[in-house]
N, CA, C and O atoms as a MOPAC input file, in Angstrom:
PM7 MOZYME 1SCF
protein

 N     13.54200 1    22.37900 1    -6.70300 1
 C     13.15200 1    21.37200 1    -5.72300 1
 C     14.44100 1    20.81500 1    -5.10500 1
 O     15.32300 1    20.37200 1    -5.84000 1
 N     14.58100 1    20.82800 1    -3.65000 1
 C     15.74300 1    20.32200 1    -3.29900 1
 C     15.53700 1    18.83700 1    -2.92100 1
 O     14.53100 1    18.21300 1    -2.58200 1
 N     17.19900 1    18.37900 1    -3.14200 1
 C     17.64200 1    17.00900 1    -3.43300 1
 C     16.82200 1    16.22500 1    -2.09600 1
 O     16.23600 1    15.16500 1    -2.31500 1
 N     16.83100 1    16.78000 1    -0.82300 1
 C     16.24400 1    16.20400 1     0.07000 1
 C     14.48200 1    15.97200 1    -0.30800 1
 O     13.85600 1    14.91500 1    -0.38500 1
 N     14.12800 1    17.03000 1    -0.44800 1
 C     12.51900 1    16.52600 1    -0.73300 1
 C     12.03700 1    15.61700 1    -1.97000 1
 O     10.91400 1    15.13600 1    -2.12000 1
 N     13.36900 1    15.47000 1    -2.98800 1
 C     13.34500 1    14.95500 1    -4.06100 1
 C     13.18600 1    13.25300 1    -3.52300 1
 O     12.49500 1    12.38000 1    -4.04800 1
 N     14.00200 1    13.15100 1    -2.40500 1
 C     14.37900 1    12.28000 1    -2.17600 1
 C     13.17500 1    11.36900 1    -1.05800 1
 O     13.21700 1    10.14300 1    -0.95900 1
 N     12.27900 1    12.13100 1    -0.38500 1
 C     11.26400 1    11.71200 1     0.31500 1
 C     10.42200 1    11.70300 1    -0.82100 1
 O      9.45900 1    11.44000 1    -0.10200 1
 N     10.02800 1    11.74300 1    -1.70100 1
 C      9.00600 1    11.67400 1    -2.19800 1
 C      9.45200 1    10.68000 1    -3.32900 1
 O      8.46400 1    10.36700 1    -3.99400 1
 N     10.72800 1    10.01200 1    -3.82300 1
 C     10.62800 1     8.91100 1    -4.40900 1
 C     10.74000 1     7.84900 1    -2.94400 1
 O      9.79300 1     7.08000 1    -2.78100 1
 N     11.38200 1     7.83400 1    -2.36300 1
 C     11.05100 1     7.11100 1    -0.60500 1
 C      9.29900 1     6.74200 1    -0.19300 1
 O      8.85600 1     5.76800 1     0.41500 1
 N      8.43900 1     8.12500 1    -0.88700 1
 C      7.33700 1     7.09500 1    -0.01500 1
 C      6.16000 1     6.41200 1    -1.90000 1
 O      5.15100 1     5.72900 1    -2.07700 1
 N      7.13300 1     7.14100 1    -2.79100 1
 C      6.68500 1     6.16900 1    -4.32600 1
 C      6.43100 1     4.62400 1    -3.67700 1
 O      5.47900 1     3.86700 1    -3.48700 1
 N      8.08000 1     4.64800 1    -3.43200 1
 C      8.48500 1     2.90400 1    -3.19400 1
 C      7.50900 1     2.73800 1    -2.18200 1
 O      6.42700 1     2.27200 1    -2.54000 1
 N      7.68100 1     3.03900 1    -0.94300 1
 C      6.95700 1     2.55300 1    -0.01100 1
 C      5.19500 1     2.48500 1    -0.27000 1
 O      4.56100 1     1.52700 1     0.17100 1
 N      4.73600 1     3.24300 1    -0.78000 1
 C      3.46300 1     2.96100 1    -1.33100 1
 C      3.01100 1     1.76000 1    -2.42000 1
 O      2.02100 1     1.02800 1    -2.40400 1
 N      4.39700 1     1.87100 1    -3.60300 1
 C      4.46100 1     0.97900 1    -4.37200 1
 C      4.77200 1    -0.52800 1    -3.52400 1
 O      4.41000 1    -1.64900 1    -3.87900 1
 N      5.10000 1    -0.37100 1    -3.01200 1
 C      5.79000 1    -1.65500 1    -1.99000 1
 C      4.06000 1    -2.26500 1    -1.46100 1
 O      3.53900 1    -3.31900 1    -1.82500 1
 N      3.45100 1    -1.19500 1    -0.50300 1
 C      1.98000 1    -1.75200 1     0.10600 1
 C      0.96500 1    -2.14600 1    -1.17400 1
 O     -0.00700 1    -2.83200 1    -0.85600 1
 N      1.06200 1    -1.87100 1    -2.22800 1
 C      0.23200 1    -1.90300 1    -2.95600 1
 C      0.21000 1    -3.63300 1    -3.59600 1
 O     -0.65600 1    -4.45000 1    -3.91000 1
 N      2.02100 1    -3.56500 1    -3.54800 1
 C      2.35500 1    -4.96400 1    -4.61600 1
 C      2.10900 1    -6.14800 1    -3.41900 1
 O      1.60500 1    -7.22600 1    -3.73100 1
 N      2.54900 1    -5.81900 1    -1.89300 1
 C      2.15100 1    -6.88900 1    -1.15600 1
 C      0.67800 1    -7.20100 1    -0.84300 1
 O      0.42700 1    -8.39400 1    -0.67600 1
 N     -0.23700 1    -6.41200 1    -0.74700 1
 C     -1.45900 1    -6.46600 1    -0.84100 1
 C     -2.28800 1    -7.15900 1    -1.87900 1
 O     -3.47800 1    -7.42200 1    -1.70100 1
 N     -1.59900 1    -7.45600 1    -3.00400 1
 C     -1.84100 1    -8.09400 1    -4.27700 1
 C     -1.59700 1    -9.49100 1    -4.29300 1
 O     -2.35600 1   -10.37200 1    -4.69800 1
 N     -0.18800 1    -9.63300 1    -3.69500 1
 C      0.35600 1   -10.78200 1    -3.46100 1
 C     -0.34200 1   -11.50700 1    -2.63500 1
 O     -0.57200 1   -12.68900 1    -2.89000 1
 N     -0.84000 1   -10.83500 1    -1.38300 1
 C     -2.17400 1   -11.47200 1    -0.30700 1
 C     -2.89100 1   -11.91100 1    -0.72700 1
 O     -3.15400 1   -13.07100 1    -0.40800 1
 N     -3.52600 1   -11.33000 1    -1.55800 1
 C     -4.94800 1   -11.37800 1    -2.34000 1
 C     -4.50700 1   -12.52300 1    -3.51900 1
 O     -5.37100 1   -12.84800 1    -4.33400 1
 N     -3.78000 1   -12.84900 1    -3.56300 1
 C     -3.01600 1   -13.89700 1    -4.81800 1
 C     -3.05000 1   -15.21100 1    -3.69900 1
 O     -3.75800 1   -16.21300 1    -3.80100 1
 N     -2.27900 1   -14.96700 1    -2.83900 1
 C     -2.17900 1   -16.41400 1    -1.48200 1
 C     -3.64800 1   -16.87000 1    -1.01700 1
 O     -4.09200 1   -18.01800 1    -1.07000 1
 N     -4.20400 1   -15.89900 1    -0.62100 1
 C     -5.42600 1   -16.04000 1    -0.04700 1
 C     -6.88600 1   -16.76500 1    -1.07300 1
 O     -7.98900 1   -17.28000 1    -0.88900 1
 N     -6.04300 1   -16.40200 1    -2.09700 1
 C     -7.04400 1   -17.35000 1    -3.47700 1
 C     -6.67900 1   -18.95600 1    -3.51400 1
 O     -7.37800 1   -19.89800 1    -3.88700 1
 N     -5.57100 1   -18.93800 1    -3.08500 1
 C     -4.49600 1   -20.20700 1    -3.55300 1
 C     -4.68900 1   -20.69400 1    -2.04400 1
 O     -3.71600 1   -21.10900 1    -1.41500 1
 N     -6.12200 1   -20.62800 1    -1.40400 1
 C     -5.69900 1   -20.56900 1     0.07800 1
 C     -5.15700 1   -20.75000 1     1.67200 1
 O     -5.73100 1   -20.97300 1     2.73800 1
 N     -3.39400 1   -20.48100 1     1.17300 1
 C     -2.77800 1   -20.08200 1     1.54700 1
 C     -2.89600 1   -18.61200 1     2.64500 1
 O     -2.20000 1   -17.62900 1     2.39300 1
 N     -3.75500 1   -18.62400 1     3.73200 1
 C     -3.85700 1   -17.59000 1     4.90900 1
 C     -2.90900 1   -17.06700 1     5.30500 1
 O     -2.53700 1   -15.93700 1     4.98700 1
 N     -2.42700 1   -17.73800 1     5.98600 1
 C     -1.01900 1   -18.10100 1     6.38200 1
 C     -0.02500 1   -16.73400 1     6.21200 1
 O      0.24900 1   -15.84500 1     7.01800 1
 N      0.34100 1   -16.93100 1     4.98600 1
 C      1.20400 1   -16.04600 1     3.96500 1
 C      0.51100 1   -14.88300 1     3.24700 1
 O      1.19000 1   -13.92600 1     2.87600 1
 N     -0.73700 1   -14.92100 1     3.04700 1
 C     -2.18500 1   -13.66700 1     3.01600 1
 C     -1.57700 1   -12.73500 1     4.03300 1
 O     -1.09100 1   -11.64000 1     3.75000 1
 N     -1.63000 1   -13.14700 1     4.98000 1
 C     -1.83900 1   -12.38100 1     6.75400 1
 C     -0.43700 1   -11.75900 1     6.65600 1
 O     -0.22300 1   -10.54900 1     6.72900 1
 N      0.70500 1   -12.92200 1     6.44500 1
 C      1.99800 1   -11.80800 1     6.33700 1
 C      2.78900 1   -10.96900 1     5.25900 1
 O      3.84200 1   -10.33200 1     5.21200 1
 N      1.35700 1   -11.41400 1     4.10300 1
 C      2.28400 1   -10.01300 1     2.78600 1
 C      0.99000 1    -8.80100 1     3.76700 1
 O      1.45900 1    -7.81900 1     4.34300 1
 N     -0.15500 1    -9.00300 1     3.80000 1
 C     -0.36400 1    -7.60300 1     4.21600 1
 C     -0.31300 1    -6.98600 1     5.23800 1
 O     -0.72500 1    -5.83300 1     5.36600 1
 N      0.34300 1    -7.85700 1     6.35700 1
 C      1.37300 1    -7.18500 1     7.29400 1
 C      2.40400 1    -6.34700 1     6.66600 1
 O      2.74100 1    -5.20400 1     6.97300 1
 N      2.93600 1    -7.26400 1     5.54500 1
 C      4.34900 1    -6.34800 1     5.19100 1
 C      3.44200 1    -5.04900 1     4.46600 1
 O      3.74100 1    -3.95500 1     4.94500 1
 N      2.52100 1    -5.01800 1     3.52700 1
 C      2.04800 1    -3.62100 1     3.07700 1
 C      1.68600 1    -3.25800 1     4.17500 1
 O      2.73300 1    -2.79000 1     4.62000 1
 N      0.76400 1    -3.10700 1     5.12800 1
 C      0.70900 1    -2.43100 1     6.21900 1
 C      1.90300 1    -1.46800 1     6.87500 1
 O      2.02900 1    -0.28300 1     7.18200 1
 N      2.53000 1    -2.42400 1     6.90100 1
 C      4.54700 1    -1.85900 1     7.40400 1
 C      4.86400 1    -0.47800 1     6.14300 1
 O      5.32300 1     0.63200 1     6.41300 1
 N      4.36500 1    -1.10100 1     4.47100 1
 C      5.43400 1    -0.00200 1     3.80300 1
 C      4.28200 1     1.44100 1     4.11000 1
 O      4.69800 1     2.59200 1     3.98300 1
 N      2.84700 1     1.13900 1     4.51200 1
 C      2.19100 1     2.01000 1     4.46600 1
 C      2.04400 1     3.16300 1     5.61100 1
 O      1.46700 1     4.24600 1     5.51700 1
 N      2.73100 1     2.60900 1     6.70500 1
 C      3.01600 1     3.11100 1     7.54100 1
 C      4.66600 1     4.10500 1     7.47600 1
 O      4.73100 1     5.27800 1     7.84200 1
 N      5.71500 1     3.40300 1     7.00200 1
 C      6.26800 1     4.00800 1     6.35400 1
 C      6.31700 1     5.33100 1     5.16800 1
 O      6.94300 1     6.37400 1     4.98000 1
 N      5.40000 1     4.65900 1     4.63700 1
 C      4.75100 1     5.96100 1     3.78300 1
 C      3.86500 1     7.49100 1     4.04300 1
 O      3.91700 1     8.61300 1     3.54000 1
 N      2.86800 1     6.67700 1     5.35900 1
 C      2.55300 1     8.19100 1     5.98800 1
 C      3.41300 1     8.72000 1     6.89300 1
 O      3.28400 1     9.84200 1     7.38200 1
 N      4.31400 1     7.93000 1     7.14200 1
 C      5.66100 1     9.07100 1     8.14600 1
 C      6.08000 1    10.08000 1     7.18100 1
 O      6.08200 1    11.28600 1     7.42800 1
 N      6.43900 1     9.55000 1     6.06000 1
 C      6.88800 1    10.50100 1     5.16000 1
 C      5.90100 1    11.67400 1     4.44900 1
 O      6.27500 1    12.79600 1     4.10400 1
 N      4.70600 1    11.18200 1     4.33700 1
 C      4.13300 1    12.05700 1     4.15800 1
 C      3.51100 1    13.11000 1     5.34000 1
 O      3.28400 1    14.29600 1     5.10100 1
 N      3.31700 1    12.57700 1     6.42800 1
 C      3.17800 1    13.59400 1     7.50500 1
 C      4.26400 1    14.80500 1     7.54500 1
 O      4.02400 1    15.98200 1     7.81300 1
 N      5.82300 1    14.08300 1     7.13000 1
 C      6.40000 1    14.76300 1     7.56800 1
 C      6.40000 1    16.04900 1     6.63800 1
 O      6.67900 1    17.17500 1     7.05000 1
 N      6.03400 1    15.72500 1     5.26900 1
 C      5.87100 1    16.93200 1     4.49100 1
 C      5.24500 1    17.83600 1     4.48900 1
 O      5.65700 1    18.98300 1     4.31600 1
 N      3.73200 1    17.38200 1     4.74800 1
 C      2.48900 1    17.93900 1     5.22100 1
 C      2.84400 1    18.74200 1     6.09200 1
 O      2.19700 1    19.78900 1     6.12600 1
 N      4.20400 1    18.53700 1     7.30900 1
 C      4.04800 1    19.63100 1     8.31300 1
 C      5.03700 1    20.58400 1     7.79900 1
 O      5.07700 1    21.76900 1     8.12800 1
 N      5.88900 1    19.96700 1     6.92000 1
 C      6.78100 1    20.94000 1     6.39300 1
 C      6.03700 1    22.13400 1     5.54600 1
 O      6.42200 1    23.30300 1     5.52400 1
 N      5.27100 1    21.78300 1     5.08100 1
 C      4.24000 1    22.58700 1     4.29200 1
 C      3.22000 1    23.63400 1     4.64800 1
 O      2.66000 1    24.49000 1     3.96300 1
 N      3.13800 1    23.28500 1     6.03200 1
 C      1.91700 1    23.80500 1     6.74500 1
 C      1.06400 1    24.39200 1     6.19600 1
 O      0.76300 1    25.56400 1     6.42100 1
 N      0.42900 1    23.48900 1     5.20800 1
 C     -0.89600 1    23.88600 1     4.57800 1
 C     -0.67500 1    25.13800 1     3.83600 1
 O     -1.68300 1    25.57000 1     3.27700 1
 N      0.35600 1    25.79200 1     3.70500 1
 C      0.98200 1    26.94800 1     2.86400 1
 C      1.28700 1    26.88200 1     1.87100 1
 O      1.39300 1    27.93600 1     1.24400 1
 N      1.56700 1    25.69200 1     1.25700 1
 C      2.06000 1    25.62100 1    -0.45700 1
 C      3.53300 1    26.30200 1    -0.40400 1
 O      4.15000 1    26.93800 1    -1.25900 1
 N      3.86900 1    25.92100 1     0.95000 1
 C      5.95800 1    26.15600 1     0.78400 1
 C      5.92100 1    25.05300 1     0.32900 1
 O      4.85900 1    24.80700 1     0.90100 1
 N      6.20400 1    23.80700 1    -0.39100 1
 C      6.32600 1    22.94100 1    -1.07800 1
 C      5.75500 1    22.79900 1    -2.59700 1
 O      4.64400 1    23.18200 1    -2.96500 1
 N      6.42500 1    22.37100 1    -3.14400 1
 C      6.25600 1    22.58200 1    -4.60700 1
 C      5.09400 1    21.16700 1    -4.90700 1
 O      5.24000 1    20.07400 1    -4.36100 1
 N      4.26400 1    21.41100 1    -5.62200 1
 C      3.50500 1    20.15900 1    -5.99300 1
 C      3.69100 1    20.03100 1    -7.86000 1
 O      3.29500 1    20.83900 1    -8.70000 1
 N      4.21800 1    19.09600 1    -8.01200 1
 C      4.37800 1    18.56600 1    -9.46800 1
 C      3.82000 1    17.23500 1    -9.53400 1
 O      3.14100 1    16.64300 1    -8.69500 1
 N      4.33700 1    16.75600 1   -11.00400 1
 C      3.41500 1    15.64200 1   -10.94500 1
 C      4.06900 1    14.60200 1   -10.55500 1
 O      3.29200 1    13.64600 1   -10.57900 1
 N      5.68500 1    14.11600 1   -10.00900 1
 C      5.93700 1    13.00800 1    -9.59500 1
 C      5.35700 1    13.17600 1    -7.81800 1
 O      5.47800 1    12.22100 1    -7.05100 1
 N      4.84000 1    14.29400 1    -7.43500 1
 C      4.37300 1    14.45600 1    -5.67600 1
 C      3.21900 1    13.88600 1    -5.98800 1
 O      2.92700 1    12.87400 1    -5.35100 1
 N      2.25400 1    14.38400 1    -7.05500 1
 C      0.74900 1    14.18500 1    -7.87900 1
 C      0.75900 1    12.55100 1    -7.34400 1
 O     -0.06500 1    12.00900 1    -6.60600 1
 N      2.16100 1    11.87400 1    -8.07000 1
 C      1.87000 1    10.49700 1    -8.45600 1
 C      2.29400 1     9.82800 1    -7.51300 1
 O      2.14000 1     8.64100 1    -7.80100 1
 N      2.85800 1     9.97600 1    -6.30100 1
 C      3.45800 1     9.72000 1    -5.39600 1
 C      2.03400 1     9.20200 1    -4.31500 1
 O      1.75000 1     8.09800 1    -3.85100 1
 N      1.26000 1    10.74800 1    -4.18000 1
 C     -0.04900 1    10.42900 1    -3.32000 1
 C     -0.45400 1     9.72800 1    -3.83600 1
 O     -0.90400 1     8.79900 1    -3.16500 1
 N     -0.61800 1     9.62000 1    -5.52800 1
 C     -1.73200 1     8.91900 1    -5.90600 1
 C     -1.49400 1     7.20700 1    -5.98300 1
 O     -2.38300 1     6.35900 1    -6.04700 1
 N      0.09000 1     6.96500 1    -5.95600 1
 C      0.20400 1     5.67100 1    -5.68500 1
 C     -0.30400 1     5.24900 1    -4.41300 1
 O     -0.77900 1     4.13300 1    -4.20200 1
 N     -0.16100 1     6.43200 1    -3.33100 1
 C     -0.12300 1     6.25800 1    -1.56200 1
 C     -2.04800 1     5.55200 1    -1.43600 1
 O     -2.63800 1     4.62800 1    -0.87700 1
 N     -2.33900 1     6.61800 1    -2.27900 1
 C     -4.05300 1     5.96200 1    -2.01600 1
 C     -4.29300 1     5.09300 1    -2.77900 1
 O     -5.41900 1     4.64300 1    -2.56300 1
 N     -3.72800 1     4.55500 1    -3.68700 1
 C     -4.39100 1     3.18000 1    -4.59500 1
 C     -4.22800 1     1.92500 1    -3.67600 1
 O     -4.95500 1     0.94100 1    -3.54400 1
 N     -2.64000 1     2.38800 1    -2.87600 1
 C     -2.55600 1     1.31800 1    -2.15600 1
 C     -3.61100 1     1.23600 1    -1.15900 1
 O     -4.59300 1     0.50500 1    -1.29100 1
 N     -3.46200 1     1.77000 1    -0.45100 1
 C     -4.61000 1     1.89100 1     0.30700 1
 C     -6.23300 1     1.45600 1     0.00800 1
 O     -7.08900 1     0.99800 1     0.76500 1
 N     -6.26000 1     1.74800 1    -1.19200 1
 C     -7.96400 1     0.86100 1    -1.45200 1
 C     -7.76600 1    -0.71500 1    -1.43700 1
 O     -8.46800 1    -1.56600 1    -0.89100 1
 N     -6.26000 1    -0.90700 1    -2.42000 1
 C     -6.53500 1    -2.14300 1    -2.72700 1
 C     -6.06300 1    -3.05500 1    -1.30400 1
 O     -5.92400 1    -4.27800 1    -1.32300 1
 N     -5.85000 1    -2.18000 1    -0.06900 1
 C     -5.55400 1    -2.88700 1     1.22900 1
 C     -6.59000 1    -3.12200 1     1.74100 1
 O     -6.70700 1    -4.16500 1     2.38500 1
 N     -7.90100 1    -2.02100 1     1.58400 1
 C     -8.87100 1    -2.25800 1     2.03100 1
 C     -9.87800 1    -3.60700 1     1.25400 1
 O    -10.49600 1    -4.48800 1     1.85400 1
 N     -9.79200 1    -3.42400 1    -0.02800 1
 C    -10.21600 1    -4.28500 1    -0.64800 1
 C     -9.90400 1    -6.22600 1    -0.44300 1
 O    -10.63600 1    -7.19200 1    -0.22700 1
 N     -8.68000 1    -6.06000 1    -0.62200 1
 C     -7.82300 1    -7.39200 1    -0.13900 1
 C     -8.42600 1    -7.85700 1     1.23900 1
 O     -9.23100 1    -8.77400 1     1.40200 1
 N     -7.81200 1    -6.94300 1     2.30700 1
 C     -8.59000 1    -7.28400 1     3.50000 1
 C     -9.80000 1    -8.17800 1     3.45700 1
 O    -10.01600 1    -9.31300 1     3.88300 1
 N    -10.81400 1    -6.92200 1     2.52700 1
 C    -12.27400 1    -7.74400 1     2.97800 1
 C    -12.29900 1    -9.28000 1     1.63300 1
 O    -13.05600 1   -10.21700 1     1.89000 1
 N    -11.68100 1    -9.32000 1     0.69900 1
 C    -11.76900 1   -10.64500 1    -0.12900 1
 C    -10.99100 1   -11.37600 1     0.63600 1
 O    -11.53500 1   -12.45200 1     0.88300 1
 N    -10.12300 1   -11.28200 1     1.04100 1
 C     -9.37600 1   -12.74700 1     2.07900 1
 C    -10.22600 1   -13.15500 1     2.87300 1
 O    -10.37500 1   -14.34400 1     3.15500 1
 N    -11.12900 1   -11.88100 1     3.49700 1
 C    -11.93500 1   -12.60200 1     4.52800 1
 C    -13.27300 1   -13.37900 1     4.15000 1
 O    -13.99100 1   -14.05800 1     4.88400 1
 N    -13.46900 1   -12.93600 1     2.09600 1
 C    -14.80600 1   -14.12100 1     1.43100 1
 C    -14.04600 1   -15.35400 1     1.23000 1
 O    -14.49300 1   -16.45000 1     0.89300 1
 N    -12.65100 1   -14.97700 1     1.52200 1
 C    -12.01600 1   -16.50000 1     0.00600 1
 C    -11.92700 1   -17.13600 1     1.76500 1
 O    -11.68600 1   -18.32100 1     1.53800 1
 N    -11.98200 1   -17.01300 1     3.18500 1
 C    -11.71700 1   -17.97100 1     4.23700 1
 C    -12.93500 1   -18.40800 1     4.40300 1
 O    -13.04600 1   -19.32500 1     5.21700 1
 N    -14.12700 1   -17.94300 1     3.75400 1
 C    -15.76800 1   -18.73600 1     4.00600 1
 C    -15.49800 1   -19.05800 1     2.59400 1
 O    -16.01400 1   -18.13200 1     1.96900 1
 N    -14.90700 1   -19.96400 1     1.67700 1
 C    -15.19200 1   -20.79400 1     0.72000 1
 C    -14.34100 1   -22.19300 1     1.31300 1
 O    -13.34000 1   -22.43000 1     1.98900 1
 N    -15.32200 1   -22.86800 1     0.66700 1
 C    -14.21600 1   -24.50200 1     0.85300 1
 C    -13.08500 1   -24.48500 1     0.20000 1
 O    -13.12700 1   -24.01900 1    -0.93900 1
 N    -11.70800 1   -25.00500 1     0.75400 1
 C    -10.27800 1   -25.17800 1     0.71600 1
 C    -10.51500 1   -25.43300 1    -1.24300 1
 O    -11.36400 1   -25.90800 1    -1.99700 1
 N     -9.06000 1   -24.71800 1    -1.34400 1
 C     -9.68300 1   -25.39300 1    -2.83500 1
 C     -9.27700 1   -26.36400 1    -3.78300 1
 O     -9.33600 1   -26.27400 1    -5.00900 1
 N     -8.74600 1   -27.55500 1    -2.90500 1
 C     -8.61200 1   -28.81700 1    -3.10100 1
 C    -10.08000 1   -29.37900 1    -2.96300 1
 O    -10.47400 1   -30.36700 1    -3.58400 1
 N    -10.72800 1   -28.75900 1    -2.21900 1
 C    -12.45000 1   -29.45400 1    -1.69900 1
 C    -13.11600 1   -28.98900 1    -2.82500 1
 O    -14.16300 1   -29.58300 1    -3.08000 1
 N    -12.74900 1   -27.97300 1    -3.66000 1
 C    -13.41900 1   -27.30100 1    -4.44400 1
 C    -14.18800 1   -27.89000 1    -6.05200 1
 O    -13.71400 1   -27.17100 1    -6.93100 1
 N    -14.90200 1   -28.63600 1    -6.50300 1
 C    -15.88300 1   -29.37800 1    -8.05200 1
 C    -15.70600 1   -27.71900 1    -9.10600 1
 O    -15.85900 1   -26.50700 1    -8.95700 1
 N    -15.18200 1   -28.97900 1   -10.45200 1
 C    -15.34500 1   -27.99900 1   -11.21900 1
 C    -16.20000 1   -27.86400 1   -11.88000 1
 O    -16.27200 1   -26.86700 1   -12.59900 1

């Protein structure tokens, strides 16, 4: 495996790992609700996730569906970080948008 492809594929780890942890962090603000700062961690995952399919496009074409690219398991774990993020963006998304129809949660009886 050469050092370059070694090297895109810990590049879009992080960057996946990156959308996944800000998306969390949203979903952490948006409880505490804090919108505000919701809206700009999953801007920033949005950003690493976009980052992340550049890199993976770019492999995909390097590959051209041919299996000239080697698949092991840090590539395995690489996608598979790329799509976790991705659910839990989708997920986050739609709970920020239940936790903005609850009362503030200073208004909130325990």
């Amino acid at each position: 495996m050469s050092t370059d492809f070694e090297q895109q594929i810990i590049e879009l780890l992080l960057h996946a790992g990156s959308a996944r942890s800000s998306a969390l962090m949203a979903l952490q603000q948006a409880k505490e609700g804090n919108f505000q700062q919701a809206e700009a961690l999953m801007e920033e995952s949005g950003q690493a996730t976009r980052a992340a399919h550049v890199i993976q496009t770019t492999l995909i074409g390097l590959d051209e569906g041919c299996g000239k690219l080697p698949i092991n398991l840090i590539t395995v774990h690489a996608q598979d970080h790329l799509m976790n993020a991705m659910v839990i963006q989708d997920l986050a998304n739609n709970m920020i948008d239940l936790y903005r129809r609850l009362p503030a949660p200073e208004c909130q009886t325990v």
